[in-house]
ROBA-231223 format. One record per residue (C-alpha): residue number from 1; chain; x, y, z. Coordinates in steps of 0.02 Angstrom, whole numbers, always signed. Example, Ala and Ser with C-alpha at 12.3 -4.5 7.8 and 13.67 -1.06 7.14 Angstrom:
BEGIN
  pos  unit    east   north      up
    1     A    +615    -225    +390
    2     A    +684     -53    +357
This chain:
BEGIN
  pos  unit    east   north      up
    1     A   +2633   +4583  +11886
    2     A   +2779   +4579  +11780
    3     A   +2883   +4763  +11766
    4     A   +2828   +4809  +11589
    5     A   +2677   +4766  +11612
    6     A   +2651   +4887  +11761
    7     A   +2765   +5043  +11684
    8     A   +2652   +4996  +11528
    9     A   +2473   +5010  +11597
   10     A   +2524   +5148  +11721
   11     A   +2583   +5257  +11552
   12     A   +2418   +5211  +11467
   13     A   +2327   +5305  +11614
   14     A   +2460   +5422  +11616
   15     A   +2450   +5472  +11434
   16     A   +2252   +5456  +11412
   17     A   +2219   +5557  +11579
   18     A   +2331   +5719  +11539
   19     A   +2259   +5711  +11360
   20     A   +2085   +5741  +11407
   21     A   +2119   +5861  +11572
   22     A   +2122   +6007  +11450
   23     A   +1962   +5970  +11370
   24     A   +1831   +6056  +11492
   25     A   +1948   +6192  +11520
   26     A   +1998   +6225  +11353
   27     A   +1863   +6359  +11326
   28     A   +1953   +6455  +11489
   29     A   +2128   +6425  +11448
   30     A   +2117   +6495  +11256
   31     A   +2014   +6649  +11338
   32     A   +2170   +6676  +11443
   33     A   +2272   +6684  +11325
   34     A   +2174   +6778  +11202
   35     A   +2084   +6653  +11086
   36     A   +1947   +6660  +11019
   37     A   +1841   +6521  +10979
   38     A   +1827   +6440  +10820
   39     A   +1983   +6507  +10759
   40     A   +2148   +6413  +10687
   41     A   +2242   +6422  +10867
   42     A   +2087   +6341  +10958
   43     A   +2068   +6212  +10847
   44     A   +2248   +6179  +10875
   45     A   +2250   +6174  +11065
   46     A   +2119   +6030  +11049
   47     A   +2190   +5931  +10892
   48     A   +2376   +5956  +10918
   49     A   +2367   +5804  +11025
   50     A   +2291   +5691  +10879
   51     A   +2382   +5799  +10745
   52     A   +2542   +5734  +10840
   53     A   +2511   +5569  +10854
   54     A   +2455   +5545  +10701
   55     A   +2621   +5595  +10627
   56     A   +2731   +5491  +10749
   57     A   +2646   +5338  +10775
   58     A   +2710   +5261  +10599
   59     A   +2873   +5316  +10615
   60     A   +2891   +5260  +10793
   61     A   +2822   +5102  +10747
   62     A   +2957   +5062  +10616
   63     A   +3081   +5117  +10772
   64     A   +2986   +4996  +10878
   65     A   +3050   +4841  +10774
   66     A   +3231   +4891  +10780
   67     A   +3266   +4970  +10982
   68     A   +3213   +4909  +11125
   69     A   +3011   +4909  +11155
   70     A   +3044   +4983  +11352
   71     A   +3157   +5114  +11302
   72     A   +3054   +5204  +11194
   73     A   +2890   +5196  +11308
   74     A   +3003   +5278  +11438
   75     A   +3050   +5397  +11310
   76     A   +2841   +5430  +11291
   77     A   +2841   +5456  +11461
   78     A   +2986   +5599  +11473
   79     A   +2874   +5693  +11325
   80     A   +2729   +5669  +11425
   81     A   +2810   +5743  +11571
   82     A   +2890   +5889  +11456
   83     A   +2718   +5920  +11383
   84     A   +2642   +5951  +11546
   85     A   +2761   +6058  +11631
   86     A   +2745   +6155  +11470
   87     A   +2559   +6176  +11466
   88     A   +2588   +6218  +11664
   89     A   +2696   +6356  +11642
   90     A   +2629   +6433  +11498
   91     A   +2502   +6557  +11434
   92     A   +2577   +6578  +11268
   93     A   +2470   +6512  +11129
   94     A   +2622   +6431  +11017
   95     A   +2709   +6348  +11162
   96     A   +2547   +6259  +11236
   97     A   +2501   +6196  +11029
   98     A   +2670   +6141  +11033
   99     A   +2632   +6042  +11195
  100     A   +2506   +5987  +11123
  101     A   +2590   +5914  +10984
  102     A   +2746   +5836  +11086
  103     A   +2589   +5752  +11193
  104     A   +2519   +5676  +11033
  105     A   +2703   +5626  +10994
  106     A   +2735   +5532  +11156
  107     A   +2552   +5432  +11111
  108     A   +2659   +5393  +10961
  109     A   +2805   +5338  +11040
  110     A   +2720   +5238  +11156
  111     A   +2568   +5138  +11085
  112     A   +2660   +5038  +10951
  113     A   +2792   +4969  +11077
  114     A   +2670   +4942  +11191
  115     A   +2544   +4847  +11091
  116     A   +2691   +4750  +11021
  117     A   +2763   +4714  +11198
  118     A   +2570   +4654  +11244
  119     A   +2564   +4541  +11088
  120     A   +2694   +4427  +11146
  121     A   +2618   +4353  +11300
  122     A   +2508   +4192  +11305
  123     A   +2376   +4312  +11387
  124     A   +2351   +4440  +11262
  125     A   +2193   +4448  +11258
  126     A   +2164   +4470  +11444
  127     A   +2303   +4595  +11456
  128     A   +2253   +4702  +11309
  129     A   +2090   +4692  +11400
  130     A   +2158   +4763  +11554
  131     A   +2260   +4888  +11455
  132     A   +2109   +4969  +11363
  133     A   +2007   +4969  +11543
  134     A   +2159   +5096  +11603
  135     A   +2156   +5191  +11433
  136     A   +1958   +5214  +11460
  137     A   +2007   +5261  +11662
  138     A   +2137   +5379  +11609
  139     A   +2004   +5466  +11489
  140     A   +1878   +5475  +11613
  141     A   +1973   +5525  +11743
  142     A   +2053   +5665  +11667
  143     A   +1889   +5766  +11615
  144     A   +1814   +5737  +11779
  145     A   +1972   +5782  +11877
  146     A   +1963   +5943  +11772
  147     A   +1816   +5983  +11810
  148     A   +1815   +5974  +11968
  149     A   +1967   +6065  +12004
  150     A   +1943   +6200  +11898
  151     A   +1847   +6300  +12022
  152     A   +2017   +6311  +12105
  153     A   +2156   +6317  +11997
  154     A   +2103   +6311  +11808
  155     A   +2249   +6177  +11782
  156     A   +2235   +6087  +11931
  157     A   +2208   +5911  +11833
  158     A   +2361   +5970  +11726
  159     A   +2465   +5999  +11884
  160     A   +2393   +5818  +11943
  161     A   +2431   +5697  +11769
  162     A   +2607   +5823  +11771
  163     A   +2649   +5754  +11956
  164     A   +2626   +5568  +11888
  165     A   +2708   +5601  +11744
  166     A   +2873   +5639  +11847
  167     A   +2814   +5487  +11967
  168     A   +2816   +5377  +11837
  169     A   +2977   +5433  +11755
  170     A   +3072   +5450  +11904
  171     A   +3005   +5251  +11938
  172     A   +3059   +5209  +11734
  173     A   +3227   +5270  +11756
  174     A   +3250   +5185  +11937
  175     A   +3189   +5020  +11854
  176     A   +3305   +5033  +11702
  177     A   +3460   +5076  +11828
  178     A   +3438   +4914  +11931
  179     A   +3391   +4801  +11786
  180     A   +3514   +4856  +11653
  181     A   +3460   +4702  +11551
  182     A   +3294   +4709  +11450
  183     A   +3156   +4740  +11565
  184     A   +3054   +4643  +11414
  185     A   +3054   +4494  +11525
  186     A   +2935   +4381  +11445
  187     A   +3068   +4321  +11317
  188     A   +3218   +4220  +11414
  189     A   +3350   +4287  +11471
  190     A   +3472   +4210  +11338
  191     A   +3355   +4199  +11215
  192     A   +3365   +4405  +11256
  193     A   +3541   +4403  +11236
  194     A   +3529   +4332  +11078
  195     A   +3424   +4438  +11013
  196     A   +3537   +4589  +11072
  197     A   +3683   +4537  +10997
  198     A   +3589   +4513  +10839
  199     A   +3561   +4676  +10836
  200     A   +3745   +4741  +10873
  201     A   +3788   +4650  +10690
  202     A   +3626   +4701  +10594
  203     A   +3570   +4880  +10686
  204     A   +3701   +4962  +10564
  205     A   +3612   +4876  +10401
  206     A   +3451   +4900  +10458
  207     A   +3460   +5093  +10517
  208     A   +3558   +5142  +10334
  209     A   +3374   +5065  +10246
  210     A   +3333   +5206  +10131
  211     A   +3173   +5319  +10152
  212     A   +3094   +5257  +10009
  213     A   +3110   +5066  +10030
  214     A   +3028   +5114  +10219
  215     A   +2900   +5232  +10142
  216     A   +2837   +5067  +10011
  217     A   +2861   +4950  +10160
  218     A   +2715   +5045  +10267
  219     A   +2623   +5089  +10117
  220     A   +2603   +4907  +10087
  221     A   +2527   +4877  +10236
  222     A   +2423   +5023  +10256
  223     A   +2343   +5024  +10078
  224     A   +2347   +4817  +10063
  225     A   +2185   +4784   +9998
  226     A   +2178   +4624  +10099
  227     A   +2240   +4706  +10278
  228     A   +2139   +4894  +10236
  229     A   +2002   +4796  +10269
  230     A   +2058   +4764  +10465
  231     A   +2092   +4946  +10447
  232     A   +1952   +5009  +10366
  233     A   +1842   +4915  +10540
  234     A   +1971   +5012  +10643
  235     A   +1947   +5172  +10547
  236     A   +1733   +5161  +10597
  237     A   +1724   +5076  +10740
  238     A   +1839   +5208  +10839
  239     A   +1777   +5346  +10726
  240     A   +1598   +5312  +10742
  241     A   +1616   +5363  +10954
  242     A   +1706   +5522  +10900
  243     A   +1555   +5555  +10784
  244     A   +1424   +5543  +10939
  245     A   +1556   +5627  +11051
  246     A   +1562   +5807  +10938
  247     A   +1387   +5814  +10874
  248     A   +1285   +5723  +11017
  249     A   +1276   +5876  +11122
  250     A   +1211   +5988  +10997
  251     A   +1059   +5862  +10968
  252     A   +1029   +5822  +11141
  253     A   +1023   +6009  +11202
  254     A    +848   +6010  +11207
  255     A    +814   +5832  +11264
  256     A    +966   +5826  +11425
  257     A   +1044   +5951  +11552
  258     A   +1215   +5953  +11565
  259     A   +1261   +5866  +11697
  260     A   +1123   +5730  +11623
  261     A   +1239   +5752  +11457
  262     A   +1401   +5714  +11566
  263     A   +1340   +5564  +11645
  264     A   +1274   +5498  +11459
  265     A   +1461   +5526  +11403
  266     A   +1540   +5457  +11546
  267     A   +1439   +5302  +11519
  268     A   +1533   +5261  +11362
  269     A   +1686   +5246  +11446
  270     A   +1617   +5165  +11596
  271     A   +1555   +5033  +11485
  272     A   +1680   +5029  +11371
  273     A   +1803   +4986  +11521
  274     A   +1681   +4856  +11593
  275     A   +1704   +4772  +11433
  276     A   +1873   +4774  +11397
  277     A   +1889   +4662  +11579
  278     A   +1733   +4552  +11522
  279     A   +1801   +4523  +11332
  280     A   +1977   +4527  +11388
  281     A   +1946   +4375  +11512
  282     A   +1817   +4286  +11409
  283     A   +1864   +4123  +11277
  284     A   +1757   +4222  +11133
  285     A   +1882   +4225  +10979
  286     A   +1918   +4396  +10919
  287     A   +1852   +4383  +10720
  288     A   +1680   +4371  +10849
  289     A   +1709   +4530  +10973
  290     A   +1745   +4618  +10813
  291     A   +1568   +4585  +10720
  292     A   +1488   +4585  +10871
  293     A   +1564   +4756  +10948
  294     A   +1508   +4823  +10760
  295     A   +1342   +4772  +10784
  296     A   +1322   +4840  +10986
  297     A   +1405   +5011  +10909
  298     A   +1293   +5041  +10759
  299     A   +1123   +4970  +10881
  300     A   +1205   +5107  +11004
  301     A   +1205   +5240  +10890
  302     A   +1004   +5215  +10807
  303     A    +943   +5184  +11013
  304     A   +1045   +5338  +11074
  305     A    +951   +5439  +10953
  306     A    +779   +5425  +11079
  307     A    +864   +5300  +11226
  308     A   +1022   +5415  +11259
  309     A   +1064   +5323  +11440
  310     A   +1045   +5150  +11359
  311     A   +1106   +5209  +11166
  312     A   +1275   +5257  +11244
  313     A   +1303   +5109  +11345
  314     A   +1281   +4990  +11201
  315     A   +1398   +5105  +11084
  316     A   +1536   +5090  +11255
  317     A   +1510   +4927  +11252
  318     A   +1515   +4888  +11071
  319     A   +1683   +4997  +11057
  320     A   +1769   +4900  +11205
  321     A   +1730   +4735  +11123
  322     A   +1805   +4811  +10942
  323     A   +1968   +4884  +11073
  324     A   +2005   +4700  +11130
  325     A   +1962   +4618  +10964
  326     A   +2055   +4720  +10830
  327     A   +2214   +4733  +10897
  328     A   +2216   +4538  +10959
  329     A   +2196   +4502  +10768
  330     A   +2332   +4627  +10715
  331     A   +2436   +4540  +10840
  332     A   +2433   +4393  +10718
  333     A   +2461   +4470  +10555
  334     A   +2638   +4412  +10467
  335     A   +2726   +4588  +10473
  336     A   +2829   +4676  +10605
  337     A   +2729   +4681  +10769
  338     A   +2794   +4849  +10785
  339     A   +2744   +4942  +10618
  340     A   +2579   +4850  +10635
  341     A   +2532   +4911  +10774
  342     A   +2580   +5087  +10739
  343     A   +2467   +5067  +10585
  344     A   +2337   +5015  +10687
  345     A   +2350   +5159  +10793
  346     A   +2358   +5267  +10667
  347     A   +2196   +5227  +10588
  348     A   +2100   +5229  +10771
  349     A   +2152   +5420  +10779
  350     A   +2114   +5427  +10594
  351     A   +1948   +5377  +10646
  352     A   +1934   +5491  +10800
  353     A   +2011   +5647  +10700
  354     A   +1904   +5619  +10519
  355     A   +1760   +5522  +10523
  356     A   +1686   +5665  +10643
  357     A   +1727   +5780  +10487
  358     A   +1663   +5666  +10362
  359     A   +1498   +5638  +10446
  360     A   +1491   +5836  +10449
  361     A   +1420   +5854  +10285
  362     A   +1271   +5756  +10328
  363     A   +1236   +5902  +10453
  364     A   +1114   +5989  +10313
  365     A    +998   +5841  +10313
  366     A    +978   +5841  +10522
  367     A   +1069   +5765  +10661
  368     A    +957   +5601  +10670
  369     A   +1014   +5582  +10470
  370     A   +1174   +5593  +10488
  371     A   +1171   +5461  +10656
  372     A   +1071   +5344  +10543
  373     A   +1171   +5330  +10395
  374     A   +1342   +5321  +10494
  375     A   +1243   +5179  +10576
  376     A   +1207   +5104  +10424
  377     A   +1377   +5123  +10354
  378     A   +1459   +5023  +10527
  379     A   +1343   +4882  +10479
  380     A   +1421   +4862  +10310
  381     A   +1578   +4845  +10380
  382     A   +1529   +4675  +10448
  383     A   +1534   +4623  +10255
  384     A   +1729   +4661  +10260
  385     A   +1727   +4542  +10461
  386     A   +1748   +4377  +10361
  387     A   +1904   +4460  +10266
  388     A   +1989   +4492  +10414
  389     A   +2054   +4326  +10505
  390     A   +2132   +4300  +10313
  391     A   +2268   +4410  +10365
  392     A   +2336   +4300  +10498
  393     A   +2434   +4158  +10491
């Protein structure tokens, strides 16, 4: 396995894991420090993380295109590491939201490069595959590491991702001191050096760019009507699990136990990670994973409703088909890899952070409503799949 490749999937986990060891003991840690629920400051110690990312991941993807790709994901990994020493140390309210936020800031700093980095080899597909399995892992692993050391120490899955974090770091630096040329060693060597003295003579030009012309340059290709519609499939297939993640419980309360309603979520990203291997390995063009994970997702979502067990699983594996499809076709689009794919990561949280709030409103008119029309509007989205492969060149 090539370097990158390995500092890249090990952050994925990395990242993913220490994101989601806060969530079962979130209730615990806000009661420590005096928080009660439903107020501004616990809302915060659960979004932070998608509030910052959401406001770096543009930004570092315009950064992306003009330093070096390994640099900044090592750069993600010392926040990471910050973040969690932080959250360790702490019981003060302010300081853990603003972990929370540097946390969603090194997602930012590192998804864009990564993706981009990803993009670039012959085996994209395969690799992106294996990169979303460790994403789903890292997830996973996280909440049930939490979980199960909480009985012990409340942030003993903190303390765990915190360890790696410096493990991982520590292994980043070590790598970048013995290989003081690009670690990005899919491109050749002098075709590297090329590209670095390139740089030298245009870095100056391109870092004096003015706000505005960078501000029209991502609104472009964010609001595009021809590319909004790749985003506008990212924006519901992502959003649509976040939708079944918040409100599924309350719905199910009668109908599963809780440890019944933990194995029903883990199977989403059980099968979601099963998939991304499968897709990632398999000759199935993407413009096909994507109307085919939209189809699985919105089947998953109308079954779940009386199947939970099997509902789930087709929703996990309809989002791990739309996780190696999307950003395979982004890969292709004719615009810098690394703005695109901080756009594209962008709308996923988009997804994760809004649609949940969207699909609130629908609350009035009962759970199994709300699941059905969300349902219905994934399937129109396969109207928009034909648009998509227009994009690329």
């Amino acid at each position: 396995m090539k370097k990158e490749r390995f500092l890249i999937y090990s952050t994925v986990f990395l990242i993913m894991g220490l994101s989601n060891s806060i969530i079962p003991v979130l209730p615990e840690i806000a009661s420590a420090s005096l928080v009660e629920s439903g107020t501004i400051a616990y809302t915060l110690l659960f979004s932070g993380y998608f509030i910052g990312a959401l406001l770096t991941l543009i930004p570092f993807g315009l950064l992306a295109d003009r330093f070096d790709h390994m640099k900044l994901i090592v750069f993600a990994v010392a926040l990471t590491t910050l973040s969690g020493i932080m959250l360790i140390l702490t019981e003060n309210t302010f300081i853990m939201i603003l972990a929370r936020l540097l946390e969603g800031a090194a997602c930012g700093a590192f998804f864009p490069p990564a993706y981009a980095i990803l993009a670039e080899f012959n085996k994209r597909k395969q690799y992106l595959g294996e990169f979303n399995f460790l994403l789903n892992a890292g997830l996973a692993t996280g909440t049930i590491t939490a979980g199960f050391l909480a009985g012990g120490l409340l942030k003993g899955a903190i303390v765990l991702f915190t360890a790696l974090a410096v493990l991982i770091f520590s292994t980043a630096i070590i790598m970048n001191w013995i290989h003081r040329t690009n670690l990005y060693s899919n491109i050749d060597k002098d075709e590297n050096k090329i590209m670095k003295n390139n740089f030298s003579k245009t870095g100056r030009t391109k870092s004096t760019l003015s706000i505005k012309n960078e501000a029209k340059k991502v609104l472009k290709i964010a609001l595009d009507p021809d590319y909004f519609k790749t985003w506008f499939i990212t924006f519901f297939i992502f959003g649509i699990t976040g939708v079944m993640l918040v409100y599924y419980p309350q719905y199910s309360s009668n109908m599963l136990s809780k440890p019944e309603l933990g194995i029903v979520i883990a199977i989403v990203y059980i099968s979601s990670m099963a998939t991304n291997l499968i897709a990632g390995r398999s000759k199935v063009g993407y413009g096909k994973m994507i109307s085919s994970g939209i189809i699985l997702a919105s089947l998953g979502i109308l079954t779940s409703i009386w199947f939970p067990f099997t509902g789930f699983t087709l929703l996990g594996i309809g989002s791990g088909m739309g996780m190696i499809g999307l950003p395979v076709a982004v890969s292709f689009m004719n615009t810098d890899k690394g703005l695109r794919m901080g756009i594209f990561t962008t709308y996923t949280y988009m997804g994760l952070a809004f649609l949940p709030m969207i699909a609130g409103y629908l609350i009035n008119y009962g759970y199994q409503t709300m699941f059905i029309v969300t349902s219905i509007f994934m399937i129109l989205t396969l109207l928009l799949r034909g648009n998509v492969q227009k994009n690329v060149r």
